[in-house]
N, CA and C of each residue as an Amber inpcrd file, in Angstrom:
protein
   387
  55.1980000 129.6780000 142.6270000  55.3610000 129.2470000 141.2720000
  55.6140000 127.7450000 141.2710000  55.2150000 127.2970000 140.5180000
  54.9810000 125.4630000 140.4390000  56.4510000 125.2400000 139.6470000
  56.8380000 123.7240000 140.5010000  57.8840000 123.6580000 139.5320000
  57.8100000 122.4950000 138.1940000  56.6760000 122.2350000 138.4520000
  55.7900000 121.1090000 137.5790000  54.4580000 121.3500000 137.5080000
  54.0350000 120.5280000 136.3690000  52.5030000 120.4640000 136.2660000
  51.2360000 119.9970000 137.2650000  52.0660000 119.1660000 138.1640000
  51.3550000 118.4440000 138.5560000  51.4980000 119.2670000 139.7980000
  52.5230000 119.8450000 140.2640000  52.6180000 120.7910000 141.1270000
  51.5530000 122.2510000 141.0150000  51.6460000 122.7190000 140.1980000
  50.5930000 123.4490000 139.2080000  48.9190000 123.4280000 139.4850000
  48.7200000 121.7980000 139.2420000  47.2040000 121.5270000 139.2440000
  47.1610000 121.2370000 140.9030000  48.3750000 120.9210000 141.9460000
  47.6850000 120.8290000 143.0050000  47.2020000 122.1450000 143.4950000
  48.4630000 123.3730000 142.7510000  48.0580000 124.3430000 143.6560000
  46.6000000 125.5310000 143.0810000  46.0260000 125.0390000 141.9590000
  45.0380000 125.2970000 141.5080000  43.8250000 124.3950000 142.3210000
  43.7630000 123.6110000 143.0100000  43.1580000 122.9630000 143.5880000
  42.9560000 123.4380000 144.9170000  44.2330000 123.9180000 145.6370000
  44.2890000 124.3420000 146.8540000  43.1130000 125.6210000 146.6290000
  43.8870000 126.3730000 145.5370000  43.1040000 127.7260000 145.1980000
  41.2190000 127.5260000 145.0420000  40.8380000 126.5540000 144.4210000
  39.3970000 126.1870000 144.2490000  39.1580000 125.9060000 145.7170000
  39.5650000 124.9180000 146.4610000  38.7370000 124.4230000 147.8260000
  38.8700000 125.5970000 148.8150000  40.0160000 126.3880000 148.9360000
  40.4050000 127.5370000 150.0190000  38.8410000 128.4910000 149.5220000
  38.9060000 128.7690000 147.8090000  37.5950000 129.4340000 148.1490000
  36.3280000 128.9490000 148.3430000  36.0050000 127.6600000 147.9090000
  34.3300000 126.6790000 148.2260000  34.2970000 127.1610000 149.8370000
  35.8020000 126.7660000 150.5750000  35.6290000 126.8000000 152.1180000
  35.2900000 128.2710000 152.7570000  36.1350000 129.2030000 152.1950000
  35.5390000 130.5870000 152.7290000  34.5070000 130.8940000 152.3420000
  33.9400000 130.6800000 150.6360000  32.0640000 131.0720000 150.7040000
  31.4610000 129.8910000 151.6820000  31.7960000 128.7910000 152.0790000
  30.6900000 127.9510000 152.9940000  30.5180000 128.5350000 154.5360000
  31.7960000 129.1930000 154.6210000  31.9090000 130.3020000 156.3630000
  30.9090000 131.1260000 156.0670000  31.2120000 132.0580000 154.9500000
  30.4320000 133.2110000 154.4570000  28.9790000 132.7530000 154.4010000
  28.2670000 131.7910000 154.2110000  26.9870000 131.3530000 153.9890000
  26.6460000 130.2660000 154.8240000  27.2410000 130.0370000 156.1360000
  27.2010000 128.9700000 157.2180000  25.2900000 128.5870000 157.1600000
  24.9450000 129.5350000 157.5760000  23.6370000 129.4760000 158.2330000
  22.6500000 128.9450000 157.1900000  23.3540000 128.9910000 155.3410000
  22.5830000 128.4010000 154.7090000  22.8060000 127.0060000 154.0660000
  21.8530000 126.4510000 153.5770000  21.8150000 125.2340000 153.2750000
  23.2130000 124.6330000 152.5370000  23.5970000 125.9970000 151.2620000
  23.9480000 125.7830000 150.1190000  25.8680000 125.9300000 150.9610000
  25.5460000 126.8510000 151.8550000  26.6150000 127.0110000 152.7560000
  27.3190000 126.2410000 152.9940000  26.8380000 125.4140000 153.9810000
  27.1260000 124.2870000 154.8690000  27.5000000 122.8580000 153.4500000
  26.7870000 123.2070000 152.1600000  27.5190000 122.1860000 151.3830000
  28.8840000 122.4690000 150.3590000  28.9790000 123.9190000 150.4890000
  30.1770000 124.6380000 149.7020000  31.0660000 124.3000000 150.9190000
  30.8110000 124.2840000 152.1500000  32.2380000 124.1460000 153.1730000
  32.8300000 122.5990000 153.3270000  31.6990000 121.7710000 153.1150000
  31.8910000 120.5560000 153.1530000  32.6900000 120.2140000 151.9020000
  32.3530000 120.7210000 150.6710000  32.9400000 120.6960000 149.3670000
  34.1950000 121.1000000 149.1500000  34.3370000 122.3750000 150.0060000
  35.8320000 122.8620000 149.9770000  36.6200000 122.0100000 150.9840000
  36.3770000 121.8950000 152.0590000  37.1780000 120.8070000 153.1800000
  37.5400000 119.8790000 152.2290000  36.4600000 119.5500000 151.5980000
  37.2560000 118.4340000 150.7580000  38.6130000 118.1020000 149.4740000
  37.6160000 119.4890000 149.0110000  38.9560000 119.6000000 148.3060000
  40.1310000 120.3120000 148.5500000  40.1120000 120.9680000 149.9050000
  41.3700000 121.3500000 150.2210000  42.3630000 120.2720000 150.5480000
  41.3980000 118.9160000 151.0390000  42.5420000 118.0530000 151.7830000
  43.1750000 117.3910000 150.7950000  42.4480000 116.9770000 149.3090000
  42.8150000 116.3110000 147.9760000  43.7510000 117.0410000 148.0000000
  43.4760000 118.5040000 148.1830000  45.2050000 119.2760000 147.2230000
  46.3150000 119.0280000 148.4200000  45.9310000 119.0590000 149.4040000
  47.3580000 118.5870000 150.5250000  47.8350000 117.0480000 150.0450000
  47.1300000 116.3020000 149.9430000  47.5630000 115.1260000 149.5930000
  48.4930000 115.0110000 148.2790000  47.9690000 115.8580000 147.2720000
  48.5400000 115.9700000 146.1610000  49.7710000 116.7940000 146.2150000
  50.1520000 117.8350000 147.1410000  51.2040000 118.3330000 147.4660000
  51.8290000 117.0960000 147.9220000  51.6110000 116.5720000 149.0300000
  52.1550000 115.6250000 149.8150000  52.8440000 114.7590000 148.6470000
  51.5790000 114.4140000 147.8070000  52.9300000 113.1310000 146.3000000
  53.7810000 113.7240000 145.7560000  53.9470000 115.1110000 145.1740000
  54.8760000 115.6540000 144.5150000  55.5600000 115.8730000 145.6780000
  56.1440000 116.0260000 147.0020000  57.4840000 116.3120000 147.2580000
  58.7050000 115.8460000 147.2020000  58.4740000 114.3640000 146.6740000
  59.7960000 113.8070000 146.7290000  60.0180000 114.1350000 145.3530000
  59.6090000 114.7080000 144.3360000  59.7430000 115.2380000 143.0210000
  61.0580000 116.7030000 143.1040000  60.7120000 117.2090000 144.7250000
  61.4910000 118.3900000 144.5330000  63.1160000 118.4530000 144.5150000
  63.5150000 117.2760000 145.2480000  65.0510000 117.2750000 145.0470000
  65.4020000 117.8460000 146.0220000  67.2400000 118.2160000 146.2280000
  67.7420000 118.6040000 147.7210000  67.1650000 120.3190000 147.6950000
  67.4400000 120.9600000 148.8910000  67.0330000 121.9350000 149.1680000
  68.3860000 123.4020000 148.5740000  68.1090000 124.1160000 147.8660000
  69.0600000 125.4890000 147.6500000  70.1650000 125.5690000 149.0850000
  69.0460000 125.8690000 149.9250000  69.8730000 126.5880000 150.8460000
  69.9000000 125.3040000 152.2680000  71.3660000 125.3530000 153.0410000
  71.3150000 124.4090000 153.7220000  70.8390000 125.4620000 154.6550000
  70.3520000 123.9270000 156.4610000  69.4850000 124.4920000 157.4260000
  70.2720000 125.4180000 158.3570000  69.5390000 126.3100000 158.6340000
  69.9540000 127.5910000 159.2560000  69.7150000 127.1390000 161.5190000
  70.8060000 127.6500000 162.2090000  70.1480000 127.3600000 163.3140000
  69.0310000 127.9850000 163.2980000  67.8820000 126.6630000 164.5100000
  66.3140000 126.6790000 164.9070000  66.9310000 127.8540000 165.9190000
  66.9820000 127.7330000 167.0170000  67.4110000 128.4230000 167.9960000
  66.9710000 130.1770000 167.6360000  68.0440000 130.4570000 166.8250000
  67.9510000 132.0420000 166.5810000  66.4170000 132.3940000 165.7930000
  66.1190000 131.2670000 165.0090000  64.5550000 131.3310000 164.7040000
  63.8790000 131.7860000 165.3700000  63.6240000 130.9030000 166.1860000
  62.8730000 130.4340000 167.6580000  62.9020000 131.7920000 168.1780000
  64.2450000 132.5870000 168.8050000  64.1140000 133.2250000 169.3130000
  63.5580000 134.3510000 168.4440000  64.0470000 135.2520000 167.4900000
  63.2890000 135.9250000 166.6350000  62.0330000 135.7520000 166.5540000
  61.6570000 134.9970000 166.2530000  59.9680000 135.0080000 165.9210000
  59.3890000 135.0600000 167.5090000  59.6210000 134.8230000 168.5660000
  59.5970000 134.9430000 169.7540000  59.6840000 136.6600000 170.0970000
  60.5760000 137.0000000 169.7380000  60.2120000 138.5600000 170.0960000
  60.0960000 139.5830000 168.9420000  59.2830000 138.6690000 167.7810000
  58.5600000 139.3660000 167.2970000  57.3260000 139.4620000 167.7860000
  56.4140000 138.2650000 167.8030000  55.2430000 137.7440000 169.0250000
  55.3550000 138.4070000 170.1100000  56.3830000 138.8500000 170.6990000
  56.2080000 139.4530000 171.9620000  55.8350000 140.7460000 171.7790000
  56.4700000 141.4670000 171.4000000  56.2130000 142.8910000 170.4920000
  55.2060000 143.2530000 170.5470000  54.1410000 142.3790000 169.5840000
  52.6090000 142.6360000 169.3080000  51.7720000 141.9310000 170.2780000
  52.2610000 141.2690000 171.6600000  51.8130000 140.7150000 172.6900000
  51.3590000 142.4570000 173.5990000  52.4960000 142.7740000 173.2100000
  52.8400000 144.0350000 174.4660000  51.9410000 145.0950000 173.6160000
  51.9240000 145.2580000 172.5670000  51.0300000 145.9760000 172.0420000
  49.7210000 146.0750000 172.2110000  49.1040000 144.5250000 172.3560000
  47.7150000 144.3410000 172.3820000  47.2150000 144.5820000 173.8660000
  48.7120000 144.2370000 174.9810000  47.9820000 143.7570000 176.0840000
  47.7990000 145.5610000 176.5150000  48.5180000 146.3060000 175.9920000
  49.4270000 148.0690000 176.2800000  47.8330000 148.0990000 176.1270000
  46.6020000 148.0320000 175.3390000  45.5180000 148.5030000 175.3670000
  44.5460000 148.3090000 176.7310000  44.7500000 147.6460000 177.3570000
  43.7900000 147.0520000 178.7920000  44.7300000 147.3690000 179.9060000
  45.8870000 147.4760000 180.1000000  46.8850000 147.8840000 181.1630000
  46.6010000 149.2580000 181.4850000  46.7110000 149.9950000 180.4310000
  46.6630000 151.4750000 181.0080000  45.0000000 152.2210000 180.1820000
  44.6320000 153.5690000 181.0800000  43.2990000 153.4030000 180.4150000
  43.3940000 155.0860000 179.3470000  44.8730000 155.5910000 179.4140000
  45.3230000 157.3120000 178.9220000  45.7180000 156.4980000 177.7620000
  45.4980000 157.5430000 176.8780000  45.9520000 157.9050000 175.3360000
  47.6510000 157.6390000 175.6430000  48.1010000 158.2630000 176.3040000
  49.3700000 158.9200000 176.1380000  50.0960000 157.4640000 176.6200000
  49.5060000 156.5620000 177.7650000  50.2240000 155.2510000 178.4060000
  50.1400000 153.9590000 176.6030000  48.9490000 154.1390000 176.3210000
  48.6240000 153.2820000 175.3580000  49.4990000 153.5360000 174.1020000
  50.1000000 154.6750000 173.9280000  50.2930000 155.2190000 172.6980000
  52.0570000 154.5630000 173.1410000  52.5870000 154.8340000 174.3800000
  53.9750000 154.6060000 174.3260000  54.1870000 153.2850000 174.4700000
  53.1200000 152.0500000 175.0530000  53.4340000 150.9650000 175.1210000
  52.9580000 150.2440000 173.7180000  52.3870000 150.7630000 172.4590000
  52.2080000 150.5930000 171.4710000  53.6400000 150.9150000 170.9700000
  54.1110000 151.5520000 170.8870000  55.8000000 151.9290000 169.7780000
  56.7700000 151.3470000 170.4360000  56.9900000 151.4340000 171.9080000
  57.5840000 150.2040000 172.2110000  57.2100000 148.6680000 172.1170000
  56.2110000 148.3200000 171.4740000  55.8920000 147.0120000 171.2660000
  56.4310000 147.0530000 169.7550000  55.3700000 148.0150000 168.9420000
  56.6280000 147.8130000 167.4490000  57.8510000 147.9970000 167.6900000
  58.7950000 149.2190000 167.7390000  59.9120000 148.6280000 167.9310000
  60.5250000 147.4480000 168.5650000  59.7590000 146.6160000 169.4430000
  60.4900000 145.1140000 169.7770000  60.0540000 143.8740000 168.9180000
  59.7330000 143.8310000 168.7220000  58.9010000 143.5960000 166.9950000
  59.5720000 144.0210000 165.9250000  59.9780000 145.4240000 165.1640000
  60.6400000 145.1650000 164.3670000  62.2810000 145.0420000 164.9230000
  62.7270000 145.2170000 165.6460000  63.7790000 145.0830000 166.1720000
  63.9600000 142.7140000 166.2610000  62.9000000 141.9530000 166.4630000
  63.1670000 140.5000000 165.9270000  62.7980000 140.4490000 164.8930000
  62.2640000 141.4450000 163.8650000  62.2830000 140.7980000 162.3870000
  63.2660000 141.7680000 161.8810000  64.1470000 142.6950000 161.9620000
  64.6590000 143.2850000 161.2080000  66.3020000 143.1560000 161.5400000
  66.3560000 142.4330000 163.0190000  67.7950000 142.1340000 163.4460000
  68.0050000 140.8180000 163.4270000  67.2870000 140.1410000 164.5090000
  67.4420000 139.0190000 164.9280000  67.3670000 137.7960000 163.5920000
  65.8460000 138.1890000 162.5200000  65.8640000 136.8320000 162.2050000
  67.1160000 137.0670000 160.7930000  67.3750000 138.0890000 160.3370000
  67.9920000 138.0830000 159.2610000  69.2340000 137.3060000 159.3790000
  69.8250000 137.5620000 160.4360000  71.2170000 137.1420000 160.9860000
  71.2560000 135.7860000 161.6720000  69.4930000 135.2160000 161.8030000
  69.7240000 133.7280000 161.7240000  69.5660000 133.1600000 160.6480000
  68.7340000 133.6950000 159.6230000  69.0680000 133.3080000 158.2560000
  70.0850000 133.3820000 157.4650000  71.0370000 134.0730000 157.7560000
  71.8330000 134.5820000 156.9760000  73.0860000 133.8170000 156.9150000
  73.4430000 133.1200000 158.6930000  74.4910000 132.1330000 159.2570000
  75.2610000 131.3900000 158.0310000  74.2580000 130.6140000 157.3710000
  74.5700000 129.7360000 156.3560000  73.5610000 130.1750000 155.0790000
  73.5860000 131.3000000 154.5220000  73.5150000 131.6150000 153.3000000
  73.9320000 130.9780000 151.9960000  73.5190000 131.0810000 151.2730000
  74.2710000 130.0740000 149.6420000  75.7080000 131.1540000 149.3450000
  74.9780000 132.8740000 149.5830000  76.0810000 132.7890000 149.0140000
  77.5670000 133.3090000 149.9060000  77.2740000 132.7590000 151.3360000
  78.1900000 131.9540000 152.0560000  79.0390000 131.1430000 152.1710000
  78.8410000 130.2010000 150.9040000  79.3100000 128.6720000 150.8490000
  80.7000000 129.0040000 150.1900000
């Protein structure tokens, strides 16, 4: 949600070039393609730029910074999780090996998004203060 107009029209902009750029993927091989991707590149980067002017518009931040660290690590063994999941498919070649190193990969996975990162977000909460 925009907190201004001008915030507004960048992100209507983002929205126009994100799609010129995916129909120019979608139609690479054609002429009209290759000028919808060029068209969208372009205007995707106008709307970054235009994000880029409105941020000093936004003011201090709600919530103060949370430790990186517990981030880091969370999102780390969430990634790992679905590491072990993908690799659980080429390691073993049985239903039954694939199937258990699949649920142990989600559970380590949701076990860093459902433990780890909440409780690094949570450290310094607002309504903490």
């Amino acid at each position: 949600m925009a907190a201004d107009t001008g915030q507004g029209r960048s992100f209507a902009t983002f929205l126009v070039g994100l799609t010129g750029a995916c129909a120019g993927i979608a139609y690479l091989s054609t002429g009209m393609g290759k000028l919808a991707l060029v068209a969208g590149g372009a205007i995707l980067l106008a709307s970054l730029f235009a994000f880029l002017k409105g941020k000093p518009r936004e003011g201090k931040p709600a919530q103060n910074a949370s430790p990186t660290g517990m981030k880091l690590i969370g999102a780390f063994i969430a990634a790992f999780g679905w590491v072990l999941t993908f690799v659980g498919i080429q390691i073993t070649a049985s239903v039954g090996g694939r199937l258990v190193l699949a649920l142990v990969g989600i559970a380590i996975s949701l076990f860093g998004i459902l433990s780890i990162l909440p409780a690094a977000f949570n450290k310094k909460a607002i309504w903490k203060a």
